[in-house]
C-alpha positions in Angstrom: -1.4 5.4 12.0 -3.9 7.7 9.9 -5.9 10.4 12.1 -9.4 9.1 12.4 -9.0 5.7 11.7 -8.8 2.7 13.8 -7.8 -1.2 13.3 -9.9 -3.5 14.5 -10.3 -7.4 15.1 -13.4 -8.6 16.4 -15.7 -11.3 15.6 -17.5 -9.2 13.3 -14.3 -9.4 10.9 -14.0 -5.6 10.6 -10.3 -5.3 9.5 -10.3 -1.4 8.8 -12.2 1.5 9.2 -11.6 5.2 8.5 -14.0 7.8 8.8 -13.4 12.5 10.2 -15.9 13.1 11.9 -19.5 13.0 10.1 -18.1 12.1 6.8 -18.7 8.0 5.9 -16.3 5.7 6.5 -14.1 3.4 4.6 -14.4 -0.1 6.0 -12.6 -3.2 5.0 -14.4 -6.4 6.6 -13.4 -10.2 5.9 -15.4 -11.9 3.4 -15.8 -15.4 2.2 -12.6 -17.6 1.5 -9.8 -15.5 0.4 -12.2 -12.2 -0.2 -12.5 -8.8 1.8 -15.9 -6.8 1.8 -14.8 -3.0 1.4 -17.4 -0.2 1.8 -16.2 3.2 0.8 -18.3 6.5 0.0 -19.1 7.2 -3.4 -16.9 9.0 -5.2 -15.6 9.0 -9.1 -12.1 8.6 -8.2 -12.2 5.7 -5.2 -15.0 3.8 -7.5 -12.4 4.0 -10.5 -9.8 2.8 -8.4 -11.4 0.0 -6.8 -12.3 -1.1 -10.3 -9.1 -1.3 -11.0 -8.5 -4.4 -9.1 -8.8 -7.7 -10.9 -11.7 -9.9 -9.7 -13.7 -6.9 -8.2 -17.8 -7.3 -8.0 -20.1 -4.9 -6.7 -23.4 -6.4 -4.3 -26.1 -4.5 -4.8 -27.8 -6.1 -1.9 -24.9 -5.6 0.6 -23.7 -2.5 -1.5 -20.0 -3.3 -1.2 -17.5 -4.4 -3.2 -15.7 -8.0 -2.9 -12.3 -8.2 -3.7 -9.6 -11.0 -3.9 -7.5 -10.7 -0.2 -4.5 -10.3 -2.1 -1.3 -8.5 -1.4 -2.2 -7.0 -4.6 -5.8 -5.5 -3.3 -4.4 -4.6 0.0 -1.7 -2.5 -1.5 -4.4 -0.8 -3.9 -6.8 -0.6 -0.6 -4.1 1.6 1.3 -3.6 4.2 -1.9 -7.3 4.3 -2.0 -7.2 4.9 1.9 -4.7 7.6 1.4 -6.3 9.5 -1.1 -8.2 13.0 -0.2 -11.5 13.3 1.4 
């Protein structure tokens, strides 16, 4: 398990969040159908990457991103998860 994250099932459909200390967190929440809404803090890199995955769109209103619940995403969501802060 990753220091300063936690796992979490709840009704709210929060499926991941990371965060150390002040700095923002990561979260992964369940989305319509088949999607996952991911919130991450702005950076070049995690925005690049997240791009990366096919059927991404960005919600301006929500600002998040949905993604296909794919193996696919999930497997880019943890390199994402693993980069730097």
């Amino acid at each position: 398990m990753l220091i300063g994250a936690s796992y979490v099932a709840s009704s709210a459909g929060v499926l991941f969040s990371k965060g150390f200390g002040s700095m923002p967190r990561l979260q992964i929440e369940s989305g319509p159908p088949g999607k996952l809404w991911v919130t991450l803090p702005y950076s070049t890199e995690g925005v690049a990457r997240i791009k990366e995955i096919p059927g991404h769109s960005w919600n301006p209103e929500r600002k998040q991103w949905l993604l296909p619940d794919s193996p696919a995403t999930r497997a880019a969501l943890a390199e994402i998860i693993a980069l730097p802060p």
